[in-house]
C-alpha positions in Angstrom: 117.8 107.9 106.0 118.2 104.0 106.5 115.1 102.1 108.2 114.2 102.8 112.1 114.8 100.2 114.6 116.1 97.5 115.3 116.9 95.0 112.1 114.0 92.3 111.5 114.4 89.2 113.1 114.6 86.0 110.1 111.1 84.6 110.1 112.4 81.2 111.6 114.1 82.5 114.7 110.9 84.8 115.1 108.8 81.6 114.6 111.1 79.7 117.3 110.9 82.7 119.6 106.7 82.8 119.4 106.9 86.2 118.0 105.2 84.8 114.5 102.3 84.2 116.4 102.1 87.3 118.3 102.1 89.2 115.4 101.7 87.2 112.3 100.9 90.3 110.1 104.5 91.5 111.0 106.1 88.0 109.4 103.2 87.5 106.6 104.3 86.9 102.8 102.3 89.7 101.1 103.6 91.1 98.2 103.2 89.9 94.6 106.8 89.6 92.4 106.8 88.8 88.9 109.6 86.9 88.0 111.2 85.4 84.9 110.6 81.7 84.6 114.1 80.9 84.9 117.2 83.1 86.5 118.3 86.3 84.0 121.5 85.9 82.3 125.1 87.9 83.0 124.8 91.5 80.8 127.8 91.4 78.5 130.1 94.2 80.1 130.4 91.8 83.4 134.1 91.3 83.8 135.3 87.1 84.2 135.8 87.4 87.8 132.5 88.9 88.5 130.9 86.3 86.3 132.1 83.7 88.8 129.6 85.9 91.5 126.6 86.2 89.1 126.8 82.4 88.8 127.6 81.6 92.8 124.7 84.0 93.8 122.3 84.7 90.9 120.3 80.8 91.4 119.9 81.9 94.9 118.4 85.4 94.3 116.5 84.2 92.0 114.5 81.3 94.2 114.6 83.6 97.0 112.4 86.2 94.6 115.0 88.9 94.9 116.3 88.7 90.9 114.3 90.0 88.4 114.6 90.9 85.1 114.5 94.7 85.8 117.3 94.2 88.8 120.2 92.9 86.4 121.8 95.7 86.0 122.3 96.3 90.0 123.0 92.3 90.6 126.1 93.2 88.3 127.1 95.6 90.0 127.0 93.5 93.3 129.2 91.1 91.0 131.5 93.5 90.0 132.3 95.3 93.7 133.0 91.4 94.7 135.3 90.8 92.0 136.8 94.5 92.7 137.0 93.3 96.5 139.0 90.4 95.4 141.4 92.3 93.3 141.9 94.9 96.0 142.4 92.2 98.8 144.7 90.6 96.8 147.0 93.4 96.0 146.9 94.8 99.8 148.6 91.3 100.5 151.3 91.3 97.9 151.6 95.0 98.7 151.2 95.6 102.1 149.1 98.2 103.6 152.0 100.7 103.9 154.0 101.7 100.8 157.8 102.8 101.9 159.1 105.3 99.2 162.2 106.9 98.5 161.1 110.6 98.6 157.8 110.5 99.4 158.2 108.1 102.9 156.0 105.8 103.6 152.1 106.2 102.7 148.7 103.8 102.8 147.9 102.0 99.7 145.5 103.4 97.6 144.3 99.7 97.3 143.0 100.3 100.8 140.6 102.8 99.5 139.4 100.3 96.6 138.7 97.5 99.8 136.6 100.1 101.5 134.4 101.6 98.8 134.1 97.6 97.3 133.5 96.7 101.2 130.7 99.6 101.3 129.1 99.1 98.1 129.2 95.2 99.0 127.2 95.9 101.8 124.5 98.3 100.4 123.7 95.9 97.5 123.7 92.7 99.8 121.1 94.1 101.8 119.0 95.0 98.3 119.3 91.4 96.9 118.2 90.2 100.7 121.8 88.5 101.2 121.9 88.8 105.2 119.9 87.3 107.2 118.1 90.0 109.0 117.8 91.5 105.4 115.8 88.0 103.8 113.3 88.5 107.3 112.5 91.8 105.2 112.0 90.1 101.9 107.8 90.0 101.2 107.7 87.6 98.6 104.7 85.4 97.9 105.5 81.7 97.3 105.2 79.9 94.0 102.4 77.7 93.3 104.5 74.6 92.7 102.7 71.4 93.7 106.3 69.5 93.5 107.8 71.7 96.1 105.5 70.9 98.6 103.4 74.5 98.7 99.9 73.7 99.9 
């Protein structure tokens, strides 16, 4: 069963709203994450199209709080459904969604399937690595203590 309610508003439209200071408990940083010093590399068996994604997104995961060491493995797999997106979308185009054939008639491209269960995965992982916006108002991160980035 997925979460009750409505989806969290992002802490800065909840602070522009008033609603942080209503109930500041609701929009706190609590929660303690140990994190590697710098951002985990790509595991070996990522493919070179998802390795574009694990470099595009892993940096910001990884400020953000939401990349660990222990979460590699599922951050490749959000790499590869990209990369398998991509390959799908681009075979629907050169393909068409509708494949005429001799004897068979015409049917839907199985490449359709591919786009929706990449599509689906895509969108369980996002929400995971906090890659929505309604999804990073659920992220309980506490900040570093970094004197140079301006945390008091």
């Amino acid at each position: 069963m997925g979460r009750r309610g409505p989806a969290k508003k992002p802490a800065a439209i909840a602070e522009r709203d008033g609603s942080a200071k209503k109930n500041p408990q609701r929009y706190a940083n609590t929660l303690q994450a140990e994190l590697p010093v710098e951002c985990p590399a790509p595991p070996d068996r990522l493919s070179e199209e998802a390795r574009v994604y694990w470099y595009a997104l892993a940096g910001e995961c990884h400020k953000m709080g939401t990349l660990a060491t222990a979460d590699v493995e599922a951050f490749a797999d959000l790499c590869e459904a990209h990369a398998r997106r991509d390959l799908a979308m681009r075979n629907l185009e050169e393909q068409g969604e509708v494949i005429k054939h001799d004897r068979k008639g015409a049917y839907r491209n199985p490449w359709g399937t591919v786009l929706k269960e990449a599509t689906a995965t895509l969108k369980d992982l996002r929400s995971k690595f906090g890659l929505t916006p309604s999804d990073r108002a659920n992220i309980r991160v506490a900040p570093k203590d970094n004197e140079d980035e301006g945390w008091e």
